[in-house]
DOZA-931373 format. One record per residue (C-alpha): residue in one letter; y, z, x. Coordinates in steps of 0.1 Angstrom, whole numbers, plus 5000, padded with zeros to 4 digits. Each point is the difference from the previous one (the first is absolute). Layout:
residues N
AYZX/...
//
This chain:
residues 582
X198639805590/X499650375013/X500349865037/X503049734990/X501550354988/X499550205027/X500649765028/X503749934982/X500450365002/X499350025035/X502749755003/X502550214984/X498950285018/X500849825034/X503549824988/X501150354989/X498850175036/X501649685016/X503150024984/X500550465005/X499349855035/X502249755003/X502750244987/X499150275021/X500149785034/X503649824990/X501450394994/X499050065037/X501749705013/X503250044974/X500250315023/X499349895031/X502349704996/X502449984974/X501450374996/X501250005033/X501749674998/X501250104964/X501650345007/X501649845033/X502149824979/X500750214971/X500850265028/X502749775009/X501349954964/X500650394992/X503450104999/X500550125030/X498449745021/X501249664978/X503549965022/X497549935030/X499549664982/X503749965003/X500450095036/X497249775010/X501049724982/X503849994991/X502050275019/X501549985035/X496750115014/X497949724984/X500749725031/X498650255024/X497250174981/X498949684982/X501149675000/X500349995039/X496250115004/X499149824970/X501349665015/X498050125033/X497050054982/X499749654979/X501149845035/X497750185017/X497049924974/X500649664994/X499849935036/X497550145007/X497949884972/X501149585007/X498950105035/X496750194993/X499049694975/X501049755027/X498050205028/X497150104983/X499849664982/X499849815034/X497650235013/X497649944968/X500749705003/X498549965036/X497150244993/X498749824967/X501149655000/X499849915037/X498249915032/X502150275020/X497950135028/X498750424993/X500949934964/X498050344994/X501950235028/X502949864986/X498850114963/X498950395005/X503550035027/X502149904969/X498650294979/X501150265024/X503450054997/X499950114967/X498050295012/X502450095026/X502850244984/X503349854995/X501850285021/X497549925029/X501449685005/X503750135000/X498750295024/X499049725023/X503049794998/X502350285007/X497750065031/X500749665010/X503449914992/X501850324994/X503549985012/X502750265017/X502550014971/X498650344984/X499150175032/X496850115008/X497349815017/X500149665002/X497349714993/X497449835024/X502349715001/X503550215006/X498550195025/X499149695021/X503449935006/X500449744966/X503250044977/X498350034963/X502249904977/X500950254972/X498949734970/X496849975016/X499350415005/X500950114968/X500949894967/X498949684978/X498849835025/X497450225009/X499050114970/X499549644986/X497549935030/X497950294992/X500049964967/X498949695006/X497450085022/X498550234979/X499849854965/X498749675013/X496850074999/X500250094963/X501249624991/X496949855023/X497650214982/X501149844967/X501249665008/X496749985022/X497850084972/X502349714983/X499449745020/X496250045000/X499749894961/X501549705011/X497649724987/X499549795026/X499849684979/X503550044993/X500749985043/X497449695004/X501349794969/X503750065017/X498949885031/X497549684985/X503349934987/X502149985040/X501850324991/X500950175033/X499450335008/X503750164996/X499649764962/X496750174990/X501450395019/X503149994976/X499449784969/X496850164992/X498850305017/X503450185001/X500149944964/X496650124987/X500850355020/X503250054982/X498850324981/X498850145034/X502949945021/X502350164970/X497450264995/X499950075039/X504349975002/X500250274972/X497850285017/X501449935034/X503550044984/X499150284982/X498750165028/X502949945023/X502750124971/X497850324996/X499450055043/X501450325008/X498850055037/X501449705020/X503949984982/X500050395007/X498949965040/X502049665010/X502449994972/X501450374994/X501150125036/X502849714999/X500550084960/X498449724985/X498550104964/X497649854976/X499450184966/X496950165015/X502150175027/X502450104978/X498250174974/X498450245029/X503450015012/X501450144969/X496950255000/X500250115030/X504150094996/X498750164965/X502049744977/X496850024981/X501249824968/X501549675021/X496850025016/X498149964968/X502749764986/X499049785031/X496750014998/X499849924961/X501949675012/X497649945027/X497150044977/X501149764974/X501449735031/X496649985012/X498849984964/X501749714990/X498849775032/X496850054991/X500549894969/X502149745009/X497149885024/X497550034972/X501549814976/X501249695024/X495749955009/X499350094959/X502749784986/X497649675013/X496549934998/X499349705023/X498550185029/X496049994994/X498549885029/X496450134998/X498049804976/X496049944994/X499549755027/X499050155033/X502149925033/X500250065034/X502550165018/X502649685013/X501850085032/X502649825019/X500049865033/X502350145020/X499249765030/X502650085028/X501950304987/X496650204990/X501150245037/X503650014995/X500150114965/X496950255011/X502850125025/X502150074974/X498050254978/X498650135028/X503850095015/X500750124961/X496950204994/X500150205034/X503550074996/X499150204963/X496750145012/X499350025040/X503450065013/X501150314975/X497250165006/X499749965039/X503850125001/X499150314979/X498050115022/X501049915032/X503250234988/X498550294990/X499050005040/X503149895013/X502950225010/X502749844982/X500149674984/X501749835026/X496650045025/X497349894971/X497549985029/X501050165027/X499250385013/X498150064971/X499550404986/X497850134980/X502450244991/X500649924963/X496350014993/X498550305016/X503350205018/X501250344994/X503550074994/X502149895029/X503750094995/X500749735023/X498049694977/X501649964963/X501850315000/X496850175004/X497549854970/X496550025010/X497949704996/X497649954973/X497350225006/X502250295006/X502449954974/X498950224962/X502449734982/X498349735008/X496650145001/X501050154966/X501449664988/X496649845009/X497850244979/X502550004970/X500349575002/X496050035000/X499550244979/X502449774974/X498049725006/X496750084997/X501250194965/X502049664987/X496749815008/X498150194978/X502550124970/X500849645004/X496849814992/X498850284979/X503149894974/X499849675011/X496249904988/X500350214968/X503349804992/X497749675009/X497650114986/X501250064967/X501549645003/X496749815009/X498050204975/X502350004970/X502249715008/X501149914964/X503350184987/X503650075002/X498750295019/X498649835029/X502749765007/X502650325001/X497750105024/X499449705024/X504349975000/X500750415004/X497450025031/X501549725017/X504050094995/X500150215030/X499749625019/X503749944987/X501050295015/X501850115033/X498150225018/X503250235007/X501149984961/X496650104993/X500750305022/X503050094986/X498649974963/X497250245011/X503150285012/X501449994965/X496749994985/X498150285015/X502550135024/X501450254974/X498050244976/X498349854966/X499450294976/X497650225016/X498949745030/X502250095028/X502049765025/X497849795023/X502749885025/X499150065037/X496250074994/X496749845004/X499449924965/X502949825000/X499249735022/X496649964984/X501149924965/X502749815010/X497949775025/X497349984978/X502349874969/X501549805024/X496949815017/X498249994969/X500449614993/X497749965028/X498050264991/X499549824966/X499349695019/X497650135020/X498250174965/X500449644989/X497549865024/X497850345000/X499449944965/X499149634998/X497750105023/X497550234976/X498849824970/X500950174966/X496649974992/X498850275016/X503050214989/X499249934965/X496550065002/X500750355016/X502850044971/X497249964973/X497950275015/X502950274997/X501949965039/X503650064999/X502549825015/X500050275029/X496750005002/X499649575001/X502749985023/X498850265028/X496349874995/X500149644997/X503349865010/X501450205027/X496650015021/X499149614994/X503749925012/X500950275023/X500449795033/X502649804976/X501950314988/X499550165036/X501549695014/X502949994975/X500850365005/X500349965036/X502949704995/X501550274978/X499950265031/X501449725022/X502749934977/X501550344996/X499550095034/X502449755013/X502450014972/X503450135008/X502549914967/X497850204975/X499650315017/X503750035020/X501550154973/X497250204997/X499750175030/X500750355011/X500050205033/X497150184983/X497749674988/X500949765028/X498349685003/X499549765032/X502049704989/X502850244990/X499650185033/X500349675013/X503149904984/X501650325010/X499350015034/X501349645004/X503250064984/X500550315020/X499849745034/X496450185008/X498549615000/X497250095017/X498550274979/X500549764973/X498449725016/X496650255008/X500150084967/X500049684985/X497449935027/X497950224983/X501149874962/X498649695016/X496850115014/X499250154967/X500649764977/X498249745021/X497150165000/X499850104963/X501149604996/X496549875016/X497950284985/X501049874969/X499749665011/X496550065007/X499250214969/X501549684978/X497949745017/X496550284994/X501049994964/X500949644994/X497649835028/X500749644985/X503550055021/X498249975028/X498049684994/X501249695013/
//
């Protein structure tokens, strides 16, 4: 009875530690997350702020500052989301339920672009297809003596191909990983009854991957609403505005409060088509297609068109992966964009300062703001990686272990908010947040610190992800066992969890670098003269007509990110090596 006793007390003991824990991780993320969204709107409803709501949305200003870019942006996202779904469905479709030819090359190809920034891919186009009308140089294609139409060198249509091209590979990686729980039986009892192909395609398999081709059409939507980089680089130079553009427009002119005011709108926009997305796949339930009975995977024969339709995601995947890239860098050789490969300098990597050569910027190596740029964007990375998991596996960690309670589910939906959130809104909440003094802490606007909270808050869903899998990893067993012998939670975590699953949180920590690294919305309102970072500097440069500094420096974004991609590649497949089994 003693031991009944005791062991029930022990119990209470470790619901009561649970539960101070609990409290004490959602505080940090209420901070993190919600404060700054919070005060960024009541800083819009204080008196002197509240008639921006009226000049946004019903004054003489409103068409210009936001219905026209509002209209812009839904166009812009539903577009591009209906053509992401329809791209990176066909391509899934080929990869997991075919007989196309290099069904695997095809596979790893359709991951890439995702890893490629967005702004890259609107660097390169403006290398290719850049027109006269602005002045300036002029594109690869210009420059050979072809008259680019203005439609096709700036504005929508531009910006809806890269969008495109980048956020495809988000909707294979879902509707792929669809399409493979597919029970075959379902495919063979179509076809023992003479349906054709195109029958069984769109009466049954289209329909069981509902809830991944909504879920894949909301983030793709999402993401193109909240894209900051490619509408400011196509769309901006011939005035064409989404919400994004605007709000950094309205920051940058110091109209602060319509800024805000915008961003609030933006917030709550991208809010509501996710939710909208989630409740169309919720509201049915007809969509199990794994059951007990094993299967094998069922794939159709293409016969005839198995080399034309490999033709045709080759021709799509080399134009978002190979063809960016080779453009990048054949620029940041070439003397102007109109002679991509043709008397090549090395000029914007390694010259001095040459009066006569971009009005006398030296290249990389000799240039302190970009050498500067690269230590600060490092700097920020490798700090966001680790401030990052760090509040990432306690927050999973207090989930896994003490998953009961109101407590934990306010924590699972607080650390994932920042996923219905704009990058640049984000941004802009952080400026209000911590850009002014609180009580005794002073300002943080234009330092170091800065950027680190404000990426880390903002990266931390897939920091939590990451904890996610970390954890599952490391029986509770042995935690528990090291609890009854007196270990603390600091103590348990930095002996037994963190070193059994360090090539895991390693390997998540290094997506976490890659991420910020090439991540221009967040941090463009943050940036200063004094904290500059490489995708800024990028940004810059490009908009002042220096393309080729920009395109070196992307080069080098690239590079980066790349090779912190494959370390962590490798690092995942060491510490999960069923992946690699075939």
């Amino acid at each position: 009875m003693v031991g009944i006793a005791m062991s029930g007390l022990g119990w209470r003991v470790v619901f009561r530690q649970g539960n101070v824990l609990k409290s004490v991780v959602l505080a940090l993320l209420v901070a993190l997350i919600v404060l700054p969204l919070l005060r960024t709107a009541l800083f819009t409803l204080q008196p002197e702020t509240i008639a921006a709501w009226t000049d946004v949305l019903a004054s003489r200003l409103s068409r210009n500052l936001f219905y026209r870019p509002l209209a812009n942006t839904l166009l812009i996202g539903a577009i591009v989301a209906s053509s992401c779904v329809l791209i990176g469905g066909f391509l899934a479709w080929l990869v997991v339920m075919t007989d196309v030819p290099y069904r695997r090359t095809i596979g790893v190809m359709a991951t890439l672009p995702f890893m490629i920034p967005s702004f890259a891919a609107a660097l390169a186009w403006g290398t290719l297809f850049r027109n006269d009308r602005l002045g300036g140089q002029v594109g690869v294609l210009q420059g050979s003596g072809l008259d680019i139409p203005d439609w096709l060198a700036w504005g929508m249509v531009p910006t809806l191909v890269v969008l495109t091209l980048h956020y495809f590979s988000l909707a294979f990686t879902i509707i792929a990983a669809a399409l493979a729980t597919v029970n075959s039986d379902l495919i063979e009892a179509a076809q023992i009854a003479g349906a054709k192909s195109r029958k069984i395609l769109l009466g049954i398999v289209l329909p069981v991957t509902t809830p991944a081709l909504v879920a894949a059409g909301s983030l793709c939507f999402a993401g193109a609403v909240s894209n900051f980089a490619t509408p400011a680089l196509l769309g901006l130079p011939v005035r064409m505005q989404t919400l994004s553009t605007r709000l950094f427009g309205m920051i940058e002119v110091g109209q602060t409060a319509r800024g805000y005011v915008i961003g609030v709108l933006l917030v709550l926009i991208s809010a509501v088509f996710l939710w909208a997305g989630n409740r169309v796949v919720s509201g049915r339930r007809s969509y199990a297609t794994i059951t007990g009975k094993g299967g094998r995977a069922k794939r159709f024969n293409l016969r005839g068109a198995r080399w034309p339709l490999f033709a045709a995601a080759l021709a799509i995947l080399t134009a978002a992966t190979i063809v960016p890239v080779l453009v990048l860098l054949a620029s940041s050789f070439a003397p102007s964009s109109a002679e991509l490969f043709a008397n090549w300098t090395t000029h914007y990597w390694f010259g001095t300062s040459n009066p006569a050569i971009a009005q006398g910027t030296p290249g990389i190596v000799h240039n302190p703001d970009i050498l500067r740029a690269l230590i600060v964007t490092l700097s920020l990375g490798i700090s966001v990686a680790f401030t990052g998991m760090f509040v990432g596996l306690l927050a999973a960690y207090v989930v896994a272990r003490y998953r009961h309670g109101a407590l934990s589910a306010a924590i699972t939906q607080v650390a994932f908010l920042p996923l219905l959130v704009p990058g640049i809104a984000f941004g802009a909440a952080y400026i209000v947040y911590l850009g002014a003094p609180i009580g005794p802490f002073p300002a943080l606007y234009g330092t170091f610190a800065l950027l680190v909270i404000a990426a880390t808050a903002y990266l931390l869903p897939f920091a939590v992800q990451t904890g996610r899998a970390v954890i599952q990893q490391v029986s509770g067993e042995l935690e528990e066992s090291a609890r009854i012998t007196g270990a603390s939670l600091a103590r348990r975590l930095a002996q037994i969890t963190v070193p059994l699953a360090v090539r895991g949180l390693a390997a998540g920590g290094l997506l976490i670098f890659v991420k910020i690294i090439r991540d221009l919305s967040l941090v463009v309102l943050l940036f200063t003269p004094t904290m500059p970072v490489l995708s800024v500097l990028a940004y810059r440069y490009a908009s002042e007509g220096f393309g080729q500094f920009a395109n070196a420096i992307t080069v080098i974004i690239l590079t980066i990110s790349l090779a912190a991609t494959l370390f962590a590649s490798r690092l995942q497949a060491k510490s999960q090596p069923w992946l690699n089994r075939g």
